[in-house]
C-alpha positions, 0 to 999 in steps of 0.5 A: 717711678717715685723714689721716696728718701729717708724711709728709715726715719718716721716722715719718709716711712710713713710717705713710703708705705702710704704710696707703696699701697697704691697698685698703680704707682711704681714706687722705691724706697731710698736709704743711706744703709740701702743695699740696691736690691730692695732699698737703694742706697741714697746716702746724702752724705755720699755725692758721688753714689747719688747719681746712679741711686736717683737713675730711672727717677721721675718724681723724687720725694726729697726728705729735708735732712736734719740732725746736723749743723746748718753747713752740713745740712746744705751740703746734704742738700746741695749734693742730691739737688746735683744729682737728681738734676744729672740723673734726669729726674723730672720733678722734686717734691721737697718738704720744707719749714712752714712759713711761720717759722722764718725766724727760726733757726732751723729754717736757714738750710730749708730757705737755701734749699728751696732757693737752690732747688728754683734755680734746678733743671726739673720741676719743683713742689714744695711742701712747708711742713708745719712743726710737729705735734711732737712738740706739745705732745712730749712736753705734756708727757714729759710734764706730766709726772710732775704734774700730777705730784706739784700740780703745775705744768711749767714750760718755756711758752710765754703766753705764745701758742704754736700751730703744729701738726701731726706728722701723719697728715704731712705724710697724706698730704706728700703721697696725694701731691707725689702720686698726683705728680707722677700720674700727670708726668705718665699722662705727658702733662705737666704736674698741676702741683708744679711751681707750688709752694705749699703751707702745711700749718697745723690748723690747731694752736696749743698753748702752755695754758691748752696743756694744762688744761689737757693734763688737768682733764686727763689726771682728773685734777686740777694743773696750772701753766707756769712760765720758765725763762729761757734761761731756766730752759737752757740748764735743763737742757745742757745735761740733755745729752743733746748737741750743742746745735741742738740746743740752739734750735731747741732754744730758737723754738721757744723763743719765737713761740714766746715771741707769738710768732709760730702761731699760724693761720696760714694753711693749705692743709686741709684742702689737700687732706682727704679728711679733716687734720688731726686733732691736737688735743686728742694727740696730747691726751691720748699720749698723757694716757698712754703713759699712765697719767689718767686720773692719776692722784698723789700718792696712786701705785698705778 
C-alpha cells in the first residue's frame, strides 16, 4: 500500500490522483484535516497520531513540509520519520531540493531531513525536486500589467538564469518512482529506486532578458529587462503580507539566481519522464495570455 502526504496541497494532490488512476496499486490519501474514513489524518504537527495513520504502509510518499521556519519544519520532519519507522513502513519516497539550490536558505531542513532519513530503518529515495515553474511564470504575469504600460519588465535576476520545472512532470516523475517502488516490494524484491538520490532539475533555464522577450512576444511589442537591487526588492516585498521568513527565503532566491547559481545542468529528469518535460516558455506565455496580456496595447479596454 502507498500513502501519499500532503493531498490538499498541489504537489501531493497531483501525486495522488496520478497514482489513484493505477487499477493495480492500493493507494491512500494522507491529510492533516483527514478524518480516517476516506483520507487519513496525517497531520505533522501531531507526533503522537503519525503512527497509527502510517499503519499497514509500505511505501510512504513523504511530501516535504514547507510554509514555516526552519525549526518547525525539521520538527515536522523529524516527527513522521519516527513514525513511519514505528509503523514499520518499508520505503520512503521523500522530495527534496535539487542540488543547486545548496545555498539557499531553504535548503537547510531539506539537508537535515535527507540525513535523518539515511540514518532510518527502511529504504530511502530521494527526489530533488527543481524550483517551480512558478517562479518566472508569476513574476511574468505579475510583470506584465506594467509591462504593457512602461515597456519594461523589471526583477531582481541580475544577469542569472534559473532551471525550474513544472510542478506536474515532478509529480510523473513521484508516481512511476512510488508505483515501480511498491511493485518490487509486492514482487519480494528490493525497489530498484532504493538508495537513490534523484536530481530533478528543470532542463530550461529563464532569465530576466527570456521574460522580456516572452512578454514581448505575447503583447506584440517590444519589453526590455531592467535589473532591481535586492534592496528595491526587499521593500516591495515588506507590505506583501508575507512572513518574515519568507521574506528570507524569497530574498535567498534571487540572491543566489543573481549570483548564477541556480542554473543547472544536472538532471535525471527526463530519463524518468515518460515524454519530454514541459516546456518553460510555453508555461509563461501561456499564463501571460491567460491573464489578458496578448498583443495588449496602451490605452486597449480588453
Amino acid at each position: 500500500m502507498i500513502l501519499v502526504t500532503g493531498i490538499s496541497g498541489s504537489l501531493g494532490g497531483l501525486v495522488y490522483r496520478g497514482l489513484s488512476t493505477r487499477d493495480d496499486l492500493t493507494v491512500v490519501a494522507g491529510s492533516r484535516s483527514g478524518d480516517d474514513t476516506a483520507t487519513r489524518r496525517i497531520d505533522f504537527d501531531d507526533p503522537a497520531a503519525l503512527t497509527a495513520g502510517l499503519r499497514g504502509v509500505d511505501v510512504l510518499v513523504m511530501i516535504s513540509a514547507g510554509y514555516a521556519e526552519d525549526d518547525v519544519v525539521i520538527g515536522r520532519h523529524g516527527a513522521v520519520v519516527d513514525a513511519a519507522a514505528a509503523a514499520g513502513v518499508r520505503h520512503v519516497i521523500y522530495t527534496s531540493l535539487a542540488g543547486s539550490g545548496d545555498l539557499m536558505t531553504i535548503a537547510l531542513p531539506h539537508r537535515w531531513t535527507e540525513k535523518r532519513l539515511a540514518a532510518a530503518p527502511f529504504e530511502v529515495t530521494i527526489l530533488r525536486n527543481g524550483l517551480y515553474a512558478e517562479v518566472p511564470v508569476g513574476l511574468a504575469v505579475a510583470g506584465a500589467a506594467a509591462s504593457a504600460e512602461s515597456g519594461v519588465f523589471a526583477a531582481p535576476f541580475g544577469t542569472g538564469r534559473i532551471s525550474v520545472v513544472a510542478r506536474e512532470d515532478l509529480a510523473e516523475v513521484a508516481v512511476r518512482v512510488s508505483a515501480e517502488t511498491d511493485r518490487d516490494l509486492a514482487a519480494g524484491r528490493r525497489s530498484r529506486h532504493a538508495g537513490k538520490v534523484y536530481e530533478l532539475a528543470g532542463v530550461t533555464a529563464i532569465g530576466g532578458s527570456d521574460i522580456a522577450e516572452i512578454l514581448s512576444g505575447s503583447m506584440g511589442r517590444p519589453v526590455n529587462y531592467l535589473p532591481i537591487s535586492l534592496t528595491e526588492m526587499r521593500n516591495m516585498l515588506q507590505g506583501s503580507g508575507l512572513e518574515p521568513y519568507q521574506i528570507t527565503h524569497t530574498l535567498s532566491l534571487f540572491a543566489n539566481l543573481g549570483a548564477g547559481l541556480l542554473e543547472s545542468s544536472d538532471t535525471d529528469l527526463p530519463e524518468l519522464l515518460p515524454t519530454a518535460p514541459r516546456d518553460v516558455r510555453t508555461l509563461i506565455t501561456d499564463a501571460v495570455r491567460a491573464g489578458g496580456y496578448q498583443s495588449v496595447s496602451v490605452g486597449s479596454t480588453r
